[in-house]
C-alpha positions as CSV (number, residue, x, y, z in Angstrom):
1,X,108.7,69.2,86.0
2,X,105.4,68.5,87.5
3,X,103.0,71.5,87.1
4,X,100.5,72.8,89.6
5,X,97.1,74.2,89.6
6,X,95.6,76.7,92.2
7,X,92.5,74.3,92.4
8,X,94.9,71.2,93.1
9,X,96.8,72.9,96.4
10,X,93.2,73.8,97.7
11,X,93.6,77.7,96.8
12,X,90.3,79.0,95.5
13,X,90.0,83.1,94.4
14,X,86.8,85.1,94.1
15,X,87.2,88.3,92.2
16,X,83.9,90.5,93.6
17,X,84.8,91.0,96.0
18,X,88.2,89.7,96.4
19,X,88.2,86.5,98.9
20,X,90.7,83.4,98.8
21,X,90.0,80.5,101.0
22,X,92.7,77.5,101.2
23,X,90.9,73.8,101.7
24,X,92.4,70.6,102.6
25,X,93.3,69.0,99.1
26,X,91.6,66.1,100.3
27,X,88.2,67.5,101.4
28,X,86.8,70.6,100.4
29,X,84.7,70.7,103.2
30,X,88.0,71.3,105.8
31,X,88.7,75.4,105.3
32,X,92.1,75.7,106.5
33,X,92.5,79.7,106.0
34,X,89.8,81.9,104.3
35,X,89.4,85.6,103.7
36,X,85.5,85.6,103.2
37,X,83.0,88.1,105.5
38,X,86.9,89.7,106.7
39,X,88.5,93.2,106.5
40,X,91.0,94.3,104.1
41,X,92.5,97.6,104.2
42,X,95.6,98.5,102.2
43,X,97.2,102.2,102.2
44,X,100.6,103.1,101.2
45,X,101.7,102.4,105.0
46,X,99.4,99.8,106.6
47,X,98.5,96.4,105.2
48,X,95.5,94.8,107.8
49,X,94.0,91.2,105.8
50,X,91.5,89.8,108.3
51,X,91.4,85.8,108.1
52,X,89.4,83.2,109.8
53,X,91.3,80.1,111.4
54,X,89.7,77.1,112.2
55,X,91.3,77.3,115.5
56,X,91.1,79.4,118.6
57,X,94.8,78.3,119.9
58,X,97.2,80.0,117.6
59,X,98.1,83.8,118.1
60,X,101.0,85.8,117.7
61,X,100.0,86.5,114.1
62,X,100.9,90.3,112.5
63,X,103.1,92.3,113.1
64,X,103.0,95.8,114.0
C-alpha cells in the first residue's frame, strides 16, 4: 500500500497559532479551504471553525 504525506494532498498545519490551509496538489498558489486570519472557538457544547472559500456561491455550511 501506497503511503501518503500531508504535504502531498495539499494539507499544510501551522502550530502558533493553529491554522491549516488545503492547496490544489498541483499549484500551491490555488487555496482551496484555509483557516488563517479566522475564528475558532471550542467549549464543551459549541464548536464554531471560521474558513475562507474561494467562492461566494456555496452556503448551507454548519449546522446549528
Amino acid at each position: 500500500s501506497q503511503v501518503y504525506r500531508t504535504d502531498m494532498c495539499g494539507l499544510s498545519i501551522e502550530t502558533n497559532p493553529f491554522t491549516f490551509t488545503f492547496t490544489d496538489s498541483a499549484d500551491d498558489n490555488n487555496v482551496l479551504v484555509t483557516s488563517k486570519n479566522a475564528h475558532f472557538l471550542m467549549t464543551d457544547k459549541y464548536l464554531q471553525l471560521d474558513l475562507q472559500l474561494p467562492s461566494q456561491k456555496i452556503y448551507g455550511l454548519g449546522e446549528r
